[in-house]
C-alpha positions, -999 to +999 in steps of 0.1 A: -612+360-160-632+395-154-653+388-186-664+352-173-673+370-140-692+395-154-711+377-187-730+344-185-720+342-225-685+352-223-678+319-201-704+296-231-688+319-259-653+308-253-660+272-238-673+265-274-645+287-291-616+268-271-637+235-285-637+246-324-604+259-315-589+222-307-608+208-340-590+232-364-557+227-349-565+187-356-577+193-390-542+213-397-522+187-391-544+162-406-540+187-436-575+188-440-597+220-452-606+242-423-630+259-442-666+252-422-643+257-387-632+289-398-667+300-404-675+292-367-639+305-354-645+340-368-687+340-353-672+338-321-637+351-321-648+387-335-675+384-306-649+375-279-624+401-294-652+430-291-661+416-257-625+421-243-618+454-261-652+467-241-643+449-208-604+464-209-620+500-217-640+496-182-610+481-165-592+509-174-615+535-166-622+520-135-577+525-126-584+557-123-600+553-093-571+536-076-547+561-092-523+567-063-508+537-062-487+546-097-465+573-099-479+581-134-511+578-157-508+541-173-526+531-208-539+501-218-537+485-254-558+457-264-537+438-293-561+413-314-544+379-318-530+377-352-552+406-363-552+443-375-567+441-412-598+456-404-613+477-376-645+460-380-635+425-358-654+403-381-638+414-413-607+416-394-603+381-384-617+368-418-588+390-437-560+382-410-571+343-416-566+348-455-534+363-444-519+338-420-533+305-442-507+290-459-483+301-424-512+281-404-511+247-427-470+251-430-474+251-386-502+235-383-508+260-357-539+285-359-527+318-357-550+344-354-580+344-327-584+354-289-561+324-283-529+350-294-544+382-277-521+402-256-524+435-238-499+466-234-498+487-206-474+517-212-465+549-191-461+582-214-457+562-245-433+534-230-436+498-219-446+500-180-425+472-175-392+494-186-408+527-171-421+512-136-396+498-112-405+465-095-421+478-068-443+502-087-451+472-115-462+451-085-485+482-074-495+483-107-505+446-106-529+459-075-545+485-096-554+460-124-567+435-099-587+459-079-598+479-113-609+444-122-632+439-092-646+470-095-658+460-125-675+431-113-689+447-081-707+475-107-717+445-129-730+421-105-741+441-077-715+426-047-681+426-043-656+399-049-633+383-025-602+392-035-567+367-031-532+386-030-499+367-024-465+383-012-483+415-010-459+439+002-432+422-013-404+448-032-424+478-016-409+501+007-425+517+036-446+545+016-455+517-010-468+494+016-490+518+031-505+531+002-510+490-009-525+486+025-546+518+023-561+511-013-573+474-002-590+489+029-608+520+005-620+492-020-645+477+005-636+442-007-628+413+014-595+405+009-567+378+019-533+383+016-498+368+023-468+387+033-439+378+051-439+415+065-441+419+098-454+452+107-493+458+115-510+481+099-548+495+113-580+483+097-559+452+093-570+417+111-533+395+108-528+360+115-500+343+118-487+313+105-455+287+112-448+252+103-482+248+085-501+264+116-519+295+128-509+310+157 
């Protein structure tokens, strides 16, 4: 989402990736060549792959900034659907293809593209999700979401509006507070649920029951 926020081609890029996308996976089961679609598919895969790997470097620079909500530094990884043959993207997703062919026609499922993309985040060489407890991975949710709109604000010149659900759900009272105080530092307007009941300052809360404010 942060890369269609902050690049009019990102959002046209992979519009007309997901569309050659959808044709490949028809001409798989058709059992037809793929040849000329794979031609397209790595054109704008290797460009959406090095457009992510730049956008999670900023992200991640940018969580620094809201490093108090973690209780440790957190990395990011940026795994390349179905590649890893080449650094170069390009020649990476035209050597991971030749790799993953005769699985892709046995499936008739493509298999390597920004379609299979997945991102790590690990704390001192560990999965966050095994290091962090719940409450710290939902702070840590926070921290990618307001790393995210900082992003954007330095991109686009204005801060985003920024939606939270539950948001002081699994913290305790330290946790919320810092949740709370990180929101208010970011400058953004920002909406949030919670079934918590305390008020905190800097903090306008309304109150809802039975599908009505109060």
């Amino acid at each position: 989402m942060t890369g269609v926020l902050v690049s009019v081609s990102y959002s046209k890029i992979l519009r007309d990736y997901r569309i050659m996308l959808r044709q490949k996976s028809a001409l798989l089961r058709k059992r037809a060549d793929t040849h000329n679609a794979d031609r397209i598919l790595v054109s704008l895969g290797s460009w959406l792959w090095t457009a992510r790997e730049e956008i999670l470097k900023m992200i991640e620079a940018s969580a620094r900034n809201f490093s108090d909500l973690l209780p440790r530094p957190m990395d990011f990884f940026f795994s390349r659907g179905g590649g890893g043959m080449d650094d170069t993207p390009a020649d990476d997703f035209r050597k991971s293809l030749k790799r993953a062919c005769e699985r892709e026609r046995a499936s008739g499922i493509p298999l390597v593209g920004p379609q299979r993309d997945d991102v790590r985040f690990t704390c001192d060489g560990m999965d966050a999700s095994v290091v962090l407890s719940r409450g710290q991975i939902r702070r840590a949710v926070s921290v990618l979401i307001l790393a995210s709109a900082l992003v954007v604000e330095r991109r686009l010149m204005r801060k985003p509006i920024l939606l939270f659900d539950e948001i002081t759900s699994e913290l305790d009272g330290p946790g919320r507070m810092r949740e709370i105080e990180a929101l208010i530092a970011a400058g953004c307007q920002v909406f949030a649920t919670t079934t918590d009941t305390a008020t905190y300052n800097g903090v306008e809360i309304y109150r809802m029951k039975d599908g009505r404010f109060l």
